[in-house]
PASE-739271 format. One record per residue (C-alpha): residue number from 1; x negated, z negated, y negated. Coordinates in steps of 0.1 Angstrom, whole numbers. Layout:
BEGIN
num NUM | xx X | zz Z | yy Y
...
***
This chain:
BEGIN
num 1 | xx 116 | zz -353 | yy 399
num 2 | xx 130 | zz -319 | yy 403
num 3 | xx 154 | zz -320 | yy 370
num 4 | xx 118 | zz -332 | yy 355
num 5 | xx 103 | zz -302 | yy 369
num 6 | xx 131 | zz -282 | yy 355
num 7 | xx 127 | zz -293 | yy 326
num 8 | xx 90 | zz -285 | yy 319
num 9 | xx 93 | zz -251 | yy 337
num 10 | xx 121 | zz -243 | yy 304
num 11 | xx 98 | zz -259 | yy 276
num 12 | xx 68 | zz -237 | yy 293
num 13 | xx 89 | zz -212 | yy 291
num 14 | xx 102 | zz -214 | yy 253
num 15 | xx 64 | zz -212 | yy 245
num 16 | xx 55 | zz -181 | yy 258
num 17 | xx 84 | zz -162 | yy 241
num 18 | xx 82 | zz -187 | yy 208
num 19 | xx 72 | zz -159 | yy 184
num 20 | xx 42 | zz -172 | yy 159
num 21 | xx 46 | zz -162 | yy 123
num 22 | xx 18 | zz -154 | yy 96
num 23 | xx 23 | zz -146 | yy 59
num 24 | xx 7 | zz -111 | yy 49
num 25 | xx -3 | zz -106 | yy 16
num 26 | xx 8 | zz -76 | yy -2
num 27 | xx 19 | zz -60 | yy -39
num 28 | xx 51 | zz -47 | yy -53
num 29 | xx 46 | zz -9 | yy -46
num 30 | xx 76 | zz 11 | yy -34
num 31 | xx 81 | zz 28 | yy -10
num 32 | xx 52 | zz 9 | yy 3
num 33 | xx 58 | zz -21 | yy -1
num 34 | xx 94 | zz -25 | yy -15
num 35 | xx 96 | zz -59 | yy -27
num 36 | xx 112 | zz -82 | yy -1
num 37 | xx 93 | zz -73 | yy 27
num 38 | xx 103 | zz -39 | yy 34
num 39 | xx 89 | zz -4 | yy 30
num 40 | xx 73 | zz 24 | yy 49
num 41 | xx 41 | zz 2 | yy 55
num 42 | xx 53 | zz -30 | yy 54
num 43 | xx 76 | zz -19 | yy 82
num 44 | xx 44 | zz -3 | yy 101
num 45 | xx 30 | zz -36 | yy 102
num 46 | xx 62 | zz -51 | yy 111
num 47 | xx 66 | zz -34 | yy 145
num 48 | xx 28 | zz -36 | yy 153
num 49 | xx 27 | zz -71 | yy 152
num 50 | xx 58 | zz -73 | yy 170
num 51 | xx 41 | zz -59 | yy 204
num 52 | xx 19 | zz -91 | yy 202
num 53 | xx 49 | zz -114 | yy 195
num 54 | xx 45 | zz -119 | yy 158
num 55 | xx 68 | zz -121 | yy 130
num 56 | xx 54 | zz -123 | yy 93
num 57 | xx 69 | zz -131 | yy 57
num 58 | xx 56 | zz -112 | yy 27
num 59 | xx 39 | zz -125 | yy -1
num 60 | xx 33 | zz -104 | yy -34
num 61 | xx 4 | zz -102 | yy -56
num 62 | xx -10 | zz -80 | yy -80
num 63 | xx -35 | zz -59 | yy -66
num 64 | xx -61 | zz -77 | yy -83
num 65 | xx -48 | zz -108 | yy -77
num 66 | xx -42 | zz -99 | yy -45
num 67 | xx -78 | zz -87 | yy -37
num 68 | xx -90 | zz -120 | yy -48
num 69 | xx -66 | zz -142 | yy -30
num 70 | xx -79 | zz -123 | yy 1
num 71 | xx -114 | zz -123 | yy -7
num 72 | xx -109 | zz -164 | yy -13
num 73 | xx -97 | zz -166 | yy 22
num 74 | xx -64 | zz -180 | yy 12
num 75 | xx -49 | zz -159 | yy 30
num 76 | xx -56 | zz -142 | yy 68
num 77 | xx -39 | zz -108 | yy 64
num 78 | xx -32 | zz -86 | yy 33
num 79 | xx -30 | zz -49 | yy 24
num 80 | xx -32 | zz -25 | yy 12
num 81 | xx -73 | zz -31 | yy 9
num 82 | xx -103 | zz -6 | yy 0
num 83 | xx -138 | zz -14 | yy 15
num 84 | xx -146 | zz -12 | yy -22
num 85 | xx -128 | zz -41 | yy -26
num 86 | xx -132 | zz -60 | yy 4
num 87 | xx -166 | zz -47 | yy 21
num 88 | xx -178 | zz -82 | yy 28
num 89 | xx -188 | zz -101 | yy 59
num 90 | xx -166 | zz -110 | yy 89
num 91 | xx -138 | zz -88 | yy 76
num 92 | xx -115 | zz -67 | yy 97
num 93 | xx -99 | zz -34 | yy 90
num 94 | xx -69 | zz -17 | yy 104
num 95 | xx -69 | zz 13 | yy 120
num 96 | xx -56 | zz 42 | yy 97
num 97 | xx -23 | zz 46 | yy 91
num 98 | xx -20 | zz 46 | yy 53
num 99 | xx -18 | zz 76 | yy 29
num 100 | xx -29 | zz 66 | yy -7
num 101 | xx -32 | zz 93 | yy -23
num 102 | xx -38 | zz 90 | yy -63
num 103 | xx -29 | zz 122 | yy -86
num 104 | xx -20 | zz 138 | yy -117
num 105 | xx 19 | zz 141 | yy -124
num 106 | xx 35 | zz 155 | yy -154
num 107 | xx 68 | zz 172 | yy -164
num 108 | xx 57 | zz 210 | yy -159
num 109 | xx 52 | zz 227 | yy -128
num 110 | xx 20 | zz 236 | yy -131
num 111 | xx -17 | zz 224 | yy -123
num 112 | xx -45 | zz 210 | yy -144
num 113 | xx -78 | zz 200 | yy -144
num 114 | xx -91 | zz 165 | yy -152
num 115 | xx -115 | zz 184 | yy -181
num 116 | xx -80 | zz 197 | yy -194
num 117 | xx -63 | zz 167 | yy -194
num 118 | xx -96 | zz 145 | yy -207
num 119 | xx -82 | zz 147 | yy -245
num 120 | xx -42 | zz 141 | yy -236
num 121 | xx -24 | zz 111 | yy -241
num 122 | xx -30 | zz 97 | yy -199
num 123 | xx -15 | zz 61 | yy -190
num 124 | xx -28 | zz 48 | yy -152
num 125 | xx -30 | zz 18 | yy -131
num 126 | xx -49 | zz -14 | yy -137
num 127 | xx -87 | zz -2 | yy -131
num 128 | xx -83 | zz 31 | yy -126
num 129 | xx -114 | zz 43 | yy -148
num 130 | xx -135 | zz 21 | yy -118
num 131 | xx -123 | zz 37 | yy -87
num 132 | xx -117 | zz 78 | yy -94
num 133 | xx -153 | zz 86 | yy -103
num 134 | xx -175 | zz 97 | yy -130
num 135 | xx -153 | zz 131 | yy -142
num 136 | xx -124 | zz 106 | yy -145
num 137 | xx -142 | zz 80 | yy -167
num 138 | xx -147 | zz 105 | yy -193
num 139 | xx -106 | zz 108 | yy -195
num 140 | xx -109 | zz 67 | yy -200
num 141 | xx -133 | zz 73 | yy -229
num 142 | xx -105 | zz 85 | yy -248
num 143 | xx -90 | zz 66 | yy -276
num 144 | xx -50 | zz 77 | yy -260
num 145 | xx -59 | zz 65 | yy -223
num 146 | xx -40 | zz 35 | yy -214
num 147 | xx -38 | zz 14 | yy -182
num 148 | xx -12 | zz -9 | yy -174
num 149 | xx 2 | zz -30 | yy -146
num 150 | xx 37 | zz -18 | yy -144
num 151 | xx 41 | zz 16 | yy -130
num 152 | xx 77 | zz 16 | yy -140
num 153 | xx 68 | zz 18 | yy -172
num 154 | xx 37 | zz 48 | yy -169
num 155 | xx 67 | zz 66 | yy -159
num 156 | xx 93 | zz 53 | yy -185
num 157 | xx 64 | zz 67 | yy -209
num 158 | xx 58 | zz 101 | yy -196
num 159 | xx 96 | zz 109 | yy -197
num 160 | xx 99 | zz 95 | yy -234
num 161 | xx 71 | zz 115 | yy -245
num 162 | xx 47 | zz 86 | yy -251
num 163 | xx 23 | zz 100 | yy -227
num 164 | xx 14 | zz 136 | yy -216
num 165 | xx 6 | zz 124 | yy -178
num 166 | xx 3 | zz 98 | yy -152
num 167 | xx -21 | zz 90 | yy -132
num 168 | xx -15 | zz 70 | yy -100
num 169 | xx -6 | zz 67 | yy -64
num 170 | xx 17 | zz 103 | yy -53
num 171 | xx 42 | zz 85 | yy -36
num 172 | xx 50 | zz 56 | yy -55
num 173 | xx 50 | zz 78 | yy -93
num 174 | xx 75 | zz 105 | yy -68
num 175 | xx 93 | zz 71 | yy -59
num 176 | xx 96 | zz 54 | yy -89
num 177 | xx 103 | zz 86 | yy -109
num 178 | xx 138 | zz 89 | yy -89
num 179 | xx 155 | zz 65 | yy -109
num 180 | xx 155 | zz 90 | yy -136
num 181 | xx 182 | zz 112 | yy -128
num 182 | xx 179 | zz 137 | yy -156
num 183 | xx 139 | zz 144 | yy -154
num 184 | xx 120 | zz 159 | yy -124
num 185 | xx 79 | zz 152 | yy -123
num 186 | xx 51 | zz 173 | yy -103
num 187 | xx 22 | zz 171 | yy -91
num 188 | xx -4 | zz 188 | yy -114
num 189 | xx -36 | zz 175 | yy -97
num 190 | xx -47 | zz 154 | yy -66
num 191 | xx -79 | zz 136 | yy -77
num 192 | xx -88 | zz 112 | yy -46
num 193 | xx -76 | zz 104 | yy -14
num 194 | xx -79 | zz 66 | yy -1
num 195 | xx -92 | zz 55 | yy 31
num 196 | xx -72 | zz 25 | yy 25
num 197 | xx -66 | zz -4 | yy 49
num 198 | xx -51 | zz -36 | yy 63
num 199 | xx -74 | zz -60 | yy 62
num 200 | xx -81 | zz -98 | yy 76
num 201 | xx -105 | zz -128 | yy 87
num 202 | xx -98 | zz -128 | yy 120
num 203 | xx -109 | zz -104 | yy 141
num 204 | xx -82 | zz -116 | yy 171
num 205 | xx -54 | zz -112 | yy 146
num 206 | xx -63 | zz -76 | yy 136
num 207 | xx -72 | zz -69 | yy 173
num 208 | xx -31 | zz -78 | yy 180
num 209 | xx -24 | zz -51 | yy 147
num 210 | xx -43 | zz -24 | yy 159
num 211 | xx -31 | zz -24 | yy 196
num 212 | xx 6 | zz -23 | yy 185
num 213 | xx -5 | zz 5 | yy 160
num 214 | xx -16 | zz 22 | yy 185
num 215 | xx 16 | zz 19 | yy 208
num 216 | xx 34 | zz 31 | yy 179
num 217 | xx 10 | zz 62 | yy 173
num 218 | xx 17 | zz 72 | yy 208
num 219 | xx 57 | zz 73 | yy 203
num 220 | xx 54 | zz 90 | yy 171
num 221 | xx 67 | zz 56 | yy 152
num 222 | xx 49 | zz 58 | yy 123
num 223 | xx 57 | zz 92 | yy 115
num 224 | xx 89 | zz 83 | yy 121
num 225 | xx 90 | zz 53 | yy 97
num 226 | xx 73 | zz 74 | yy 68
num 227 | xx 98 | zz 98 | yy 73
num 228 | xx 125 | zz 76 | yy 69
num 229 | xx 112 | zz 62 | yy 32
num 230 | xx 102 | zz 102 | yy 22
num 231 | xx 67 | zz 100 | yy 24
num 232 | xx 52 | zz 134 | yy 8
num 233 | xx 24 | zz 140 | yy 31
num 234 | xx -5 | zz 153 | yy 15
num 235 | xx -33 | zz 177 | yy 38
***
Protein backbone atom coordinates (compact mmCIF):
# COMPACT_ATOMS: atom_id res chain seq x y z
CA UNK A 1 0.00 0.00 0.00
CA UNK A 2 2.53 2.52 0.76
CA UNK A 3 4.99 1.65 -2.31
CA UNK A 4 1.47 2.04 -4.18
CA UNK A 5 1.08 5.36 -2.63
CA UNK A 6 4.55 6.13 -3.65
CA UNK A 7 4.11 5.45 -6.68
CA UNK A 8 1.15 7.74 -7.51
CA UNK A 9 2.59 10.61 -5.45
CA UNK A 10 5.76 10.43 -8.42
CA UNK A 11 3.25 10.02 -11.49
CA UNK A 12 1.25 13.17 -9.81
CA UNK A 13 4.13 14.60 -9.65
CA UNK A 14 5.69 14.07 -13.32
CA UNK A 15 2.33 15.90 -14.36
CA UNK A 16 2.65 18.95 -12.90
CA UNK A 17 6.18 19.64 -14.18
CA UNK A 18 5.39 17.60 -17.68
CA UNK A 19 5.83 20.69 -19.87
CA UNK A 20 2.81 20.94 -22.76
CA UNK A 21 3.90 21.84 -26.15
CA UNK A 22 2.01 23.88 -29.00
CA UNK A 23 3.10 24.58 -32.59
CA UNK A 24 3.11 28.46 -33.37
CA UNK A 25 2.80 29.55 -36.68
CA UNK A 26 5.14 31.90 -38.06
CA UNK A 27 7.13 33.17 -41.55
CA UNK A 28 10.66 33.13 -42.51
CA UNK A 29 11.66 36.77 -41.52
CA UNK A 30 15.08 37.41 -39.93
CA UNK A 31 15.98 38.62 -37.33
CA UNK A 32 12.46 37.95 -36.49
CA UNK A 33 11.86 35.00 -37.05
CA UNK A 34 15.10 33.21 -38.28
CA UNK A 35 14.06 30.10 -39.74
CA UNK A 36 14.40 27.23 -37.26
CA UNK A 37 12.69 28.65 -34.52
CA UNK A 38 14.91 31.29 -33.46
CA UNK A 39 14.99 35.11 -33.60
CA UNK A 40 14.44 38.21 -31.63
CA UNK A 41 10.59 37.41 -31.50
CA UNK A 42 10.48 34.03 -31.72
CA UNK A 43 12.74 33.97 -28.68
CA UNK A 44 10.25 36.61 -26.91
CA UNK A 45 7.63 34.16 -27.19
CA UNK A 46 9.85 31.42 -26.18
CA UNK A 47 10.56 32.62 -22.71
CA UNK A 48 6.89 33.90 -22.17
CA UNK A 49 5.48 30.74 -22.57
CA UNK A 50 8.05 29.20 -20.65
CA UNK A 51 6.65 30.99 -17.21
CA UNK A 52 3.49 28.97 -17.83
CA UNK A 53 5.40 25.71 -18.52
CA UNK A 54 5.14 25.65 -22.28
CA UNK A 55 7.48 24.71 -24.97
CA UNK A 56 6.53 25.28 -28.73
CA UNK A 57 7.93 24.11 -32.28
CA UNK A 58 7.80 26.56 -35.19
CA UNK A 59 6.00 26.19 -38.25
CA UNK A 60 6.63 28.55 -41.36
CA UNK A 61 4.26 30.00 -43.73
CA UNK A 62 4.12 32.75 -45.98
CA UNK A 63 2.55 35.57 -44.57
CA UNK A 64 -0.43 35.07 -46.63
CA UNK A 65 -0.51 31.68 -46.21
CA UNK A 66 0.13 32.08 -42.94
CA UNK A 67 -2.83 34.59 -42.21
CA UNK A 68 -5.11 32.08 -43.72
CA UNK A 69 -3.97 29.05 -41.95
CA UNK A 70 -4.69 31.07 -38.85
CA UNK A 71 -7.79 32.51 -39.85
CA UNK A 72 -8.96 28.63 -40.86
CA UNK A 73 -8.23 27.78 -37.22
CA UNK A 74 -5.64 25.21 -38.15
CA UNK A 75 -3.66 26.39 -36.05
CA UNK A 76 -4.05 28.08 -32.15
CA UNK A 77 -1.16 30.50 -32.14
CA UNK A 78 0.73 32.43 -34.92
CA UNK A 79 2.50 35.79 -35.46
CA UNK A 80 3.29 38.13 -36.49
CA UNK A 81 -0.57 39.25 -37.11
CA UNK A 82 -2.25 42.76 -37.97
CA UNK A 83 -5.90 43.39 -36.82
CA UNK A 84 -6.24 44.09 -40.59
CA UNK A 85 -5.69 40.77 -41.07
CA UNK A 86 -7.05 38.98 -38.27
CA UNK A 87 -9.88 41.39 -36.78
CA UNK A 88 -12.45 38.64 -36.48
CA UNK A 89 -14.38 37.11 -33.66
CA UNK A 90 -13.03 35.33 -30.61
CA UNK A 91 -9.47 36.28 -31.51
CA UNK A 92 -6.81 37.15 -29.01
CA UNK A 93 -3.94 39.54 -29.32
CA UNK A 94 -0.71 39.83 -27.53
CA UNK A 95 0.29 42.45 -25.63
CA UNK A 96 2.90 44.79 -27.59
CA UNK A 97 6.14 43.83 -27.87
CA UNK A 98 6.77 43.89 -31.64
CA UNK A 99 8.41 46.75 -33.72
CA UNK A 100 7.38 46.46 -37.48
CA UNK A 101 8.32 49.10 -38.90
CA UNK A 102 8.07 49.29 -42.95
CA UNK A 103 10.42 51.97 -44.80
CA UNK A 104 12.16 53.27 -47.66
CA UNK A 105 15.93 51.99 -48.05
CA UNK A 106 18.24 52.82 -50.83
CA UNK A 107 22.03 53.12 -51.43
CA UNK A 108 22.49 57.01 -50.61
CA UNK A 109 22.38 58.63 -47.42
CA UNK A 110 19.79 60.73 -47.92
CA UNK A 111 15.92 61.05 -47.51
CA UNK A 112 13.05 61.05 -49.87
CA UNK A 113 9.61 61.38 -50.21
CA UNK A 114 7.14 58.80 -51.38
CA UNK A 115 5.95 61.65 -54.25
CA UNK A 116 9.83 61.50 -55.18
CA UNK A 117 10.16 58.13 -55.36
CA UNK A 118 6.44 57.50 -57.07
CA UNK A 119 8.18 57.35 -60.71
CA UNK A 120 11.52 55.16 -59.59
CA UNK A 121 11.99 51.64 -60.25
CA UNK A 122 10.50 50.41 -56.33
CA UNK A 123 10.35 46.49 -55.60
CA UNK A 124 8.26 45.60 -52.05
CA UNK A 125 6.65 42.78 -50.33
CA UNK A 126 3.71 40.69 -51.33
CA UNK A 127 0.67 43.20 -50.83
CA UNK A 128 2.30 46.04 -50.04
CA UNK A 129 0.14 48.50 -52.33
CA UNK A 130 -2.95 47.25 -49.72
CA UNK A 131 -1.54 48.02 -46.41
CA UNK A 132 0.71 51.59 -46.67
CA UNK A 133 -2.15 53.73 -47.75
CA UNK A 134 -3.50 55.86 -50.45
CA UNK A 135 0.01 58.11 -51.22
CA UNK A 136 1.72 54.67 -51.53
CA UNK A 137 -0.78 53.17 -54.08
CA UNK A 138 0.02 55.82 -56.50
CA UNK A 139 3.97 54.46 -56.32
CA UNK A 140 2.12 50.80 -57.22
CA UNK A 141 0.48 52.51 -60.23
CA UNK A 142 3.63 52.60 -61.85
CA UNK A 143 4.57 50.38 -64.66
CA UNK A 144 8.49 49.70 -62.67
CA UNK A 145 6.84 48.77 -59.15
CA UNK A 146 7.26 45.18 -58.46
CA UNK A 147 6.31 43.03 -55.38
CA UNK A 148 7.68 39.88 -54.70
CA UNK A 149 7.84 37.16 -51.99
CA UNK A 150 11.49 36.95 -51.45
CA UNK A 151 13.11 39.73 -49.73
CA UNK A 152 16.49 38.39 -50.40
CA UNK A 153 16.08 39.12 -53.65
CA UNK A 154 14.39 43.11 -53.24
CA UNK A 155 17.75 43.48 -51.87
CA UNK A 156 19.85 41.40 -54.43
CA UNK A 157 17.98 44.01 -56.89
CA UNK A 158 18.67 47.21 -55.32
CA UNK A 159 22.41 46.47 -55.07
CA UNK A 160 22.58 45.20 -58.86
CA UNK A 161 20.90 48.25 -59.97
CA UNK A 162 17.63 46.57 -60.98
CA UNK A 163 15.74 48.66 -58.68
CA UNK A 164 16.20 52.29 -57.26
CA UNK A 165 14.60 51.37 -53.70
CA UNK A 166 13.09 48.87 -51.34
CA UNK A 167 10.37 48.98 -49.66
CA UNK A 168 9.80 46.79 -46.59
CA UNK A 169 10.11 45.90 -43.01
CA UNK A 170 13.52 48.24 -41.40
CA UNK A 171 14.95 45.44 -39.70
CA UNK A 172 14.72 42.57 -41.79
CA UNK A 173 15.99 44.84 -45.37
CA UNK A 174 19.08 46.15 -42.51
CA UNK A 175 19.27 42.30 -41.80
CA UNK A 176 19.21 40.80 -44.90
CA UNK A 177 21.30 43.50 -46.51
CA UNK A 178 24.40 42.30 -44.28
CA UNK A 179 25.19 39.52 -46.33
CA UNK A 180 26.51 41.99 -48.81
CA UNK A 181 29.75 42.88 -47.61
CA UNK A 182 30.69 45.41 -50.16
CA UNK A 183 27.32 47.67 -50.22
CA UNK A 184 25.80 49.64 -47.22
CA UNK A 185 21.79 50.60 -47.50
CA UNK A 186 19.91 53.57 -45.49
CA UNK A 187 17.03 54.46 -44.52
CA UNK A 188 15.60 57.20 -46.85
CA UNK A 189 11.95 57.22 -45.51
CA UNK A 190 9.85 55.53 -42.69
CA UNK A 191 6.33 55.24 -44.17
CA UNK A 192 4.20 53.18 -41.35
CA UNK A 193 4.72 51.84 -38.19
CA UNK A 194 2.72 48.44 -37.22
CA UNK A 195 0.76 47.72 -34.32
CA UNK A 196 1.49 44.25 -34.97
CA UNK A 197 0.68 41.24 -32.85
CA UNK A 198 0.64 37.55 -31.67
CA UNK A 199 -2.36 36.28 -32.11
CA UNK A 200 -4.69 33.04 -31.11
CA UNK A 201 -8.13 31.21 -30.56
CA UNK A 202 -7.82 30.70 -27.16
CA UNK A 203 -8.15 33.31 -24.98
CA UNK A 204 -6.44 30.85 -21.86
CA UNK A 205 -3.44 30.22 -24.14
CA UNK A 206 -2.82 33.98 -24.85
CA UNK A 207 -3.72 34.79 -21.19
CA UNK A 208 -0.36 32.31 -20.29
CA UNK A 209 1.66 34.65 -23.23
CA UNK A 210 0.83 37.87 -21.91
CA UNK A 211 1.62 37.12 -18.18
CA UNK A 212 5.09 35.79 -19.00
CA UNK A 213 5.46 38.90 -21.28
CA UNK A 214 4.87 40.83 -18.72
CA UNK A 215 7.46 39.15 -16.30
CA UNK A 216 9.86 39.64 -18.88
CA UNK A 217 8.97 43.45 -19.37
CA UNK A 218 9.66 43.91 -15.81
CA UNK A 219 13.38 42.40 -15.96
CA UNK A 220 14.11 44.25 -19.01
CA UNK A 221 14.15 40.81 -21.11
CA UNK A 222 12.87 41.88 -24.15
CA UNK A 223 15.02 44.65 -24.55
CA UNK A 224 17.56 42.54 -23.81
CA UNK A 225 16.71 39.83 -26.41
CA UNK A 226 16.20 42.63 -29.28
CA UNK A 227 19.45 43.81 -28.32
CA UNK A 228 21.06 40.74 -28.78
CA UNK A 229 19.73 40.22 -32.67
CA UNK A 230 20.48 44.35 -33.34
CA UNK A 231 17.24 45.55 -33.45
CA UNK A 232 17.27 49.34 -34.80
CA UNK A 233 14.75 50.88 -32.62
CA UNK A 234 12.78 53.30 -34.35
CA UNK A 235 10.89 56.49 -32.08
Amino acid sequence: MILLTILFLLFSNSLVFAQDKIIIATHYSPPWSNGDCSGAEIDVIKEAFSYSGISIECKYYSYARLVRTFLDKKIVFATPITKFDGDTKNVYYSDKFHRYVDVVIGLEKSQVSLKSVSDMRVVAYQGARNYLGAEYKNIAKNSSYLETSSRLSQIEMLLNDRVDYVVGEKNILHHLAKRFNDKTVYTMNTIKTWDIRSASHDKSLMKKFNFGLSKMKKKGRVKEIFNKYKIIYTP
